[in-house]
N, C-alpha and C positions, 0 to 999 in steps of 0.2 A: 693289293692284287693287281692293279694296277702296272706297274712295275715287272715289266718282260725278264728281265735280267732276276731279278728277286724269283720270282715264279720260276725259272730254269733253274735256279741254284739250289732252292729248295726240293725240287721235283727231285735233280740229282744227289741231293746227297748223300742215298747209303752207297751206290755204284762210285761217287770219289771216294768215300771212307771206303770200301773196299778195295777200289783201286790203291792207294797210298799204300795200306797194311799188305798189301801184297807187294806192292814194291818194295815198302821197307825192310819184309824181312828177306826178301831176297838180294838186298844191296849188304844187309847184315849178312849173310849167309856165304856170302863170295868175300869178303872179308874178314870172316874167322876161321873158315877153308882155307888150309895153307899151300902153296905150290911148289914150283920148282923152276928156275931160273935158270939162263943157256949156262951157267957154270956149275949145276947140279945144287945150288945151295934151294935154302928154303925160302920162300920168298910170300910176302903176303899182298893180297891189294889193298890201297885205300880206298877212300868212298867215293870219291871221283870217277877212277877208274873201274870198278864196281857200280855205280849208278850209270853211267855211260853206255860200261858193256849190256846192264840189265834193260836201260831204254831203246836200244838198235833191237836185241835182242828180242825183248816183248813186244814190238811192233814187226817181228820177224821180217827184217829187212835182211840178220844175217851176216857182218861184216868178217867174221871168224873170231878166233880167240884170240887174247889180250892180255896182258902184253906177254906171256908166252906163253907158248902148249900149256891145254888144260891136265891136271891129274885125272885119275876115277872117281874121285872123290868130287871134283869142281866141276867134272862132266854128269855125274850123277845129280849134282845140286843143278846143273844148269836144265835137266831136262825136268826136273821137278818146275822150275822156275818157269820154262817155257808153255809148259800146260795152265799154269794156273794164272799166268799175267793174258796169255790171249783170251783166256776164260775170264778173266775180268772185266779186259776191254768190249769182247762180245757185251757181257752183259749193259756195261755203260752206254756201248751204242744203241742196243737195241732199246735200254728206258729212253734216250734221246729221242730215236724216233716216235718210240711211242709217244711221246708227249709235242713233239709237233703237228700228229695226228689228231691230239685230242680237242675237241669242240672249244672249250676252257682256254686250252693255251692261245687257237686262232683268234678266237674273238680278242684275246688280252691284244694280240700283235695287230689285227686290223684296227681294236681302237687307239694304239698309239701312234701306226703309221695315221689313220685317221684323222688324230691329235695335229699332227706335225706336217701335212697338207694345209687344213685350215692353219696355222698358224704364220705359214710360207705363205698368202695370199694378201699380195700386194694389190687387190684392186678391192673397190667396193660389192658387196656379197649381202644376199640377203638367204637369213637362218629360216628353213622351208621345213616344219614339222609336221609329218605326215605327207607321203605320196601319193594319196588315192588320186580320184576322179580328179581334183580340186588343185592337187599338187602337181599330177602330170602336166597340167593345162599352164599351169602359172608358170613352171620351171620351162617348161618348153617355149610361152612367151617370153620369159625375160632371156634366154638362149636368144633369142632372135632378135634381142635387143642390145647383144652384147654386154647381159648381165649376170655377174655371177652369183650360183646359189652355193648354198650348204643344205645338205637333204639329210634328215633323220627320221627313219618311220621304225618301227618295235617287228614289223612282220618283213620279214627277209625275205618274202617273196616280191615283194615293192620293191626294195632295194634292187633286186637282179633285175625287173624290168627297168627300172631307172640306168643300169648299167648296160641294158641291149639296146635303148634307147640312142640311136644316134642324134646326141642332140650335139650341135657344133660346138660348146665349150666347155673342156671337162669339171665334173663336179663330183666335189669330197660327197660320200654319203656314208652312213654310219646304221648297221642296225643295232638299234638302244631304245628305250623307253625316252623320250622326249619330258618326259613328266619332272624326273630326275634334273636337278641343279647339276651337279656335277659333269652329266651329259652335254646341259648345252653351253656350260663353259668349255667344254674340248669342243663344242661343236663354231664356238665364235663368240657369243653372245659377249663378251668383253673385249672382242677384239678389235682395233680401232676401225679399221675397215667395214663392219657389220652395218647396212645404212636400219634392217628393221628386220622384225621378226615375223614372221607369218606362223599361226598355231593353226594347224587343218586337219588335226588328229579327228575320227570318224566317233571320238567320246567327248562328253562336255566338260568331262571332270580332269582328262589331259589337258585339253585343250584354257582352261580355267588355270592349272597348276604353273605350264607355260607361262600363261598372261602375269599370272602373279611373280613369279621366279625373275621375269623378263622388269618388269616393272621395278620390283624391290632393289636386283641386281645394276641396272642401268636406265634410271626413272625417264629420261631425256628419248632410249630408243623408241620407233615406232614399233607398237605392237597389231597385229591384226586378227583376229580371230573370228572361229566361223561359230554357232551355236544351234542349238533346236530345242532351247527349253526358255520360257521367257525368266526364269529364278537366274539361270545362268548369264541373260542378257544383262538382267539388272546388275547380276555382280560384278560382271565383266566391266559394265560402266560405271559401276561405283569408286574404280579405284584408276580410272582414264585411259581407258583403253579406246587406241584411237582409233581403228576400224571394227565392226560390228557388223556381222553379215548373218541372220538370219534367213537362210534362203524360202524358207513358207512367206514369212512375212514380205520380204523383195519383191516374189513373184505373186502373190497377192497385188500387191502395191503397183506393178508392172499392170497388170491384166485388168484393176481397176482405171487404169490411165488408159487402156485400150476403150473399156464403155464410154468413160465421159469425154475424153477427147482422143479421136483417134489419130489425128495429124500427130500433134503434141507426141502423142505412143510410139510413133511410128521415126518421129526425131529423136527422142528416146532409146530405141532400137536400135538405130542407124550408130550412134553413137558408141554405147556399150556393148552390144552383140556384131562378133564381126560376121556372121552369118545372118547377115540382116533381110528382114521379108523386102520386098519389091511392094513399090510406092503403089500399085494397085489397090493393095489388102487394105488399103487403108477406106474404101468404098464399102466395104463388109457392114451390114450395118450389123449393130450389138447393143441397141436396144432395146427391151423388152421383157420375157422373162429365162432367166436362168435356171437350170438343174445341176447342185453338186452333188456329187455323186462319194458320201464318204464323207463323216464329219468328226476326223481325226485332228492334227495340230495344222495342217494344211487347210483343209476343209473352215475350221473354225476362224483362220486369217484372213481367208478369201470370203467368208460372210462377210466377216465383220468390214470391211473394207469395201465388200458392193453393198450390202446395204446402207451406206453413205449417198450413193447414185441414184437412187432414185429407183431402182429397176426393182422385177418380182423374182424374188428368190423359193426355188424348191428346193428341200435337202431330201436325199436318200440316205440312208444309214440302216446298218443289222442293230444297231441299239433301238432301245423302243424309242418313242416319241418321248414320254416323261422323261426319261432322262436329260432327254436335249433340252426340251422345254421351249421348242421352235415351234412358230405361229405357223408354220406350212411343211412337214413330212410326212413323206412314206417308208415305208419299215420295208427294207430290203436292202439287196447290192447294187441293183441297178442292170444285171447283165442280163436279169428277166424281160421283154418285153409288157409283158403283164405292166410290171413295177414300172418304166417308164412311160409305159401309156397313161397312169395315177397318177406321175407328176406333170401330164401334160405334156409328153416330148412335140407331138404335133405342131402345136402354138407356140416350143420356146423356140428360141433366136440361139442360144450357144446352153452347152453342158460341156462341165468339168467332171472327169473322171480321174476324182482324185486318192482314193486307194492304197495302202501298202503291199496292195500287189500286182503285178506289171500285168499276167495274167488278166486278172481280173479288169483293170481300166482296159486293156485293147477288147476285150470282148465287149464293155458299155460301150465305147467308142463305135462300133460294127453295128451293134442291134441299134442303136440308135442314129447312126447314118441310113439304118434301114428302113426304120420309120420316119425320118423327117431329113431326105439329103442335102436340105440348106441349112442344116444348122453347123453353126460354128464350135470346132472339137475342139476341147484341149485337154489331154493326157501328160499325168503324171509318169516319169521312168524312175523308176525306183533302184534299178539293176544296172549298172554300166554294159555290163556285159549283151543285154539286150537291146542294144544300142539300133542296128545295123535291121531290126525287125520292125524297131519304131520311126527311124527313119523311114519306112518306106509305107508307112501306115497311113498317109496322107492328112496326119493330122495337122490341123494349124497351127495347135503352140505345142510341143513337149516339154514338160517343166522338169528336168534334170537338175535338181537339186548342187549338184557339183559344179558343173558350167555357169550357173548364176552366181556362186559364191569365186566365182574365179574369172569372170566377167568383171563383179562390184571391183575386188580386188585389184584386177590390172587398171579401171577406171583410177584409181587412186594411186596405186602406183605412178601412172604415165604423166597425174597432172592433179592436183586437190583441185585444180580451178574446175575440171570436169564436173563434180559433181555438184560446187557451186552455182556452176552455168544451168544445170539441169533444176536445181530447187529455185533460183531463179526464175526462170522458166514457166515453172508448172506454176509459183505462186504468182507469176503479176503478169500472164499474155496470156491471151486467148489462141483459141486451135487455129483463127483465121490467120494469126501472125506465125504459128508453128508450121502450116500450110506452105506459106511465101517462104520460108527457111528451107521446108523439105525440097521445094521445087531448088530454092538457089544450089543446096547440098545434091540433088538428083544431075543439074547440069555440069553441077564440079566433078565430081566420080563418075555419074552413067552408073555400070552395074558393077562395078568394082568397089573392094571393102574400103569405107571411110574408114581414118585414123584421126586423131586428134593428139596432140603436142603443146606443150606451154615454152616460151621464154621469160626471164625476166632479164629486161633493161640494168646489165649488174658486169663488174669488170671482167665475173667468171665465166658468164655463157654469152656474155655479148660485148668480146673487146675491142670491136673494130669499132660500132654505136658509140663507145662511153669515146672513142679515141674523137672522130668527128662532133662529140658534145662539147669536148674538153675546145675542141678550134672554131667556135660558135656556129658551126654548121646544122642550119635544119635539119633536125631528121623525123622522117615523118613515116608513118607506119606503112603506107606505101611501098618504101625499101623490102620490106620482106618478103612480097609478093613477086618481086620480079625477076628472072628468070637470069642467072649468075651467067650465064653461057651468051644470052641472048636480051639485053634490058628491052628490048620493046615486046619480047613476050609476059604474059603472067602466068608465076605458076600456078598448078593446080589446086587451089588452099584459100580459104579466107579467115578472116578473124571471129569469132564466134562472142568472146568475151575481154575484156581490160577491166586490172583492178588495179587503182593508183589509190594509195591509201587505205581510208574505209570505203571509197566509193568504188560502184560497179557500175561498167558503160557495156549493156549488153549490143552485137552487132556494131562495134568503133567503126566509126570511115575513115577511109584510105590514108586522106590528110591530116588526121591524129596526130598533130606534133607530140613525140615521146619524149618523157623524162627520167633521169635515172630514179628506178628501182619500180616502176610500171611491171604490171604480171600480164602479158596476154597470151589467150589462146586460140589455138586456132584447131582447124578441120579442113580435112583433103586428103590425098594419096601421100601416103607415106615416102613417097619419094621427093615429095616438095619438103618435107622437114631436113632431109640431108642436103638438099639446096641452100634451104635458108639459113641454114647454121653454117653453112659455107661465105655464104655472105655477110653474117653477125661476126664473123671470126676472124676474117680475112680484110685487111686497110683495103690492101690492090683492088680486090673484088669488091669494096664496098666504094671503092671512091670509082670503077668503070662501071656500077648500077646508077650512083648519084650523074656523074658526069657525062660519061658515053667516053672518057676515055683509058683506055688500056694503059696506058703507059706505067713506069715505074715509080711507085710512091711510097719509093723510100723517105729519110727523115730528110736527107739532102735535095732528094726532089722535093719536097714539100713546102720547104723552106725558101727555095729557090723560085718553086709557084708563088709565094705570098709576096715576094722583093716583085716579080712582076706584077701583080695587081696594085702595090703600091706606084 
């Protein structure tokens, strides 16, 4: 079904079996009709000139008679002929169109031109299943990163906003059920090109099918997937899946880092969210006691995760208390005043209004800024769509479910060192050293979005390094930081992290003598990472950063440099 050409041939076949038998017996017909030639004899046609005349003819073009004046007899058979061959052809055109009209036949030809896109794509591309919230955010980062996707989502109405979407570099997209093997081998998934898969379908059980499909088919790609049930977490990790994004349990895990340390949160922040809070909020105090508002699969993550902290937890919930079997709720929604004043809203420090309905949290959010306007809000969005109403709800955190799972995502994409630097981090410093980092990262940027970047010391992202290794020249991590245009400037960027081996040097200085195959990363404006890779890549550039001078360093010049130091 497949198969555009098969599909047309079969659609057509009683309109050519009609066609043919009308032609035929009209080529018959003009050929057992006898005529009459310029010397009055009998004359017959063969099938040549009989199919000839009957083809000009039923396409009424018209040329006249052939090869001489018709009889009454040849003229009577020819106007039979001419009724029923354009009556034929009518009918064959009109099943053609119909059938390129039909739903069936479009989708067969967009998924082979579809096919034949991905298969023409000579750069690296990564397979994007599902376009929601999650999808837009990631395809429209890796666009501005000059990376190409392959998009398949099942609802075609994703697809046309992916197609109104002016994103700068065009992309195949397919509507098909992603779940389907067959799908995302037309979609790439074997193609050499493909660096990894991303499964963002808005089910666990696609998104699951994916993972497996992806796995079985090509064990080496990277797969990433997002989930909301912990049966699916575990299965998803049982068979190695390299990214796992649970967005309750993240932002749980997020907002617990905000209580116990809030610097650390707040480096955090800066780092994976590019809409990052202002170094202020970090004076907020948070702790004390808590009110969640809603003890669904959200609700039950962020217990479980402050109460590790030390702080006093209240739960709100319409389920009774025995159910939960929690040492402190009240039976409600929370949008009641009543019900918030039972869990104490007066006394607490922050409430989450975490709900399945958008509703519902902006209204706890209101009664509860009404009663106690120091407290620290944070609202669950459940709805993308009411985006543009919770922005403006002055809440402190909104936990959007889509944008944390597509934050994790491009952290991992950009750099695996990212999110080593961060487990790093939260296990062996304390908030006073995450403090001194936010102040160094606040004078690097100001209010402008941090970005973060890796290289590794390797012949493919840093040829100009391995070339000065190779002529026993220092080189010291220094080089990266200096400004290609200008060496006595620095750019805007420092090193965050170096892994040389198994070991980890969190914050390397300057004077880091590098070795080949070293991973560092760094943080700054994303305009010092197109500097530095200017100067990792570039001899001339790297030897006018080491030396101060410009000149030509070709192989002749260089050669020529070494005869005079000798």
């Amino acid at each position: 079904m497949n198969n555009v050409f098969y599909l047309l041939m079969r659609r057509l076949r009683m309109p050519l079996i009609t066609l043919i038998v009308i032609y035929s017996v009209s080529v018959l017909g003009f050929v057992l009709i006898p005529g009459v030639d310029d010397q009055g004899q009998v004359y017959r046609m063969d099938f040549f000139h009989a199919f000839y005349f009957v083809s000009f003819m039923g396409s009424t073009i018209g040329f006249g008679e052939i090869p001489y004046p018709f009889t009454s007899g040849q003229r009577m058979w020819a106007m039979l002929t001419i009724y029923s061959t354009v009556i034929a052809w009518l009918y064959g055109i009109g099943t053609m169109i119909s059938i390129f009209q039909e739903p069936v036949f479009s989708r067969v030809r967009r998924r082979r031109r579809f096919a034949a896109q991905v298969a023409a794509l000579n750069q690296p591309f990564y397979l994007v299943c599902g376009y929601g919230v999650t999808g837009s955010i990631v395809v429209g980062k890796l666009a501005q990163r000059d990376i190409h996707c392959v998009v398949v989502d099942i609802d075609a109405a994703q697809i046309d906003a992916l197609e109104m979407d002016s994103l700068p570099l065009p992309m195949p997209c397919l509507v098909a059920d992603a779940s389907l093997p067959d799908v995302l081998d037309d979609a790439g998934l074997q193609h050499p090109q493909c660096i990894g898969v991303l499964a963002l379908a808005n089910r666990d059980t696609v998104n699951l099918s994916i993972a497996i499909a992806s796995k079985l088919l090509m064990p080496k790609r990277m797969v990433v997937s997002r989930t909301e049930a912990d049966v699916t977490t575990a299965n998803l990790d049982s068979f190695g899946t390299d990214l796992i994004v649970d967005p309750f349990r993240a932002y749980a895990e997020y907002l617990s880092l905000s209580v116990q340390a809030p610097y650390m949160h707040l480096v955090y922040d800066w780092l994976l969210n590019p809409s990052h809070r202002p170094l202020s909020s970090a004076y907020q105090r948070t702790r004390g006691r808590w009110i969640i508002c809603g003890y669904g699969r959200f609700g039950r993550a962020l217990y479980s995760e402050l109460s590790h902290d030390e702080v006093e937890l209240v739960v709100i919930d319409k389920k009774a208390p025995q159910k939960n079997q929690l040492l402190d709720q009240v039976h409600g929604i929370g949008t009641e005043a009543r019900t918030l004043q039972q869990a104490g809203v007066q006394g607490a420090v922050g409430i989450v209004a975490g709900t399945d309905n958008d509703a519902d949290n902006l209204s706890i959010m209101m009664t509860a800024r009404e009663l106690n306007p120091q407290l620290l809000t944070v609202v669950r969005q459940n709805v993308h769509a009411n985006r543009l109403v919770f922005q403006n709800s002055r809440a402190d955190f909104i936990m959007e479910p889509g944008r944390i799972i597509a934050n994790r995502i491009m952290a991992q994409i950009k750099t695996p060192l990212l999110p080593v630097f961060i487990s790093r981090m939260i296990h062996h410093h304390d908030d006073v050293w995450a403090h001194t980092l936010l102040n160094r990262m606040s004078s690097v940027v100001g209010s402008q979005e941090l970005d973060s970047w890796a290289f590794t010391v390797s012949e493919r992202q840093t040829p100009a390094l391995l070339v000065a290794m190779n002529e026993a020249k220092p080189v010291k991590l220094s080089l990266f930081l200096k400004d290609p245009h200008d060496r006595m400037k620095m750019l805007k960027a420092f090193p965050l992290l170096m892994r040389r081996g198994g070991e980890l040097m969190m914050l390397p200085g300057e004077l880091t003598l590098l070795q080949p195959g070293d991973e560092i990363l760094f943080c700054g404006l994303s305009s010092a990472a197109t500097r530095m890779e200017w100067t990792i890549s570039n001899y001339n550039v790297l030897h006018y950063v080491m030396t101060g001078s410009d000149n030509s360093n070709n192989l002749l010049a260089r050669w020529l440099y070494r005869r005079e130091r000798k």
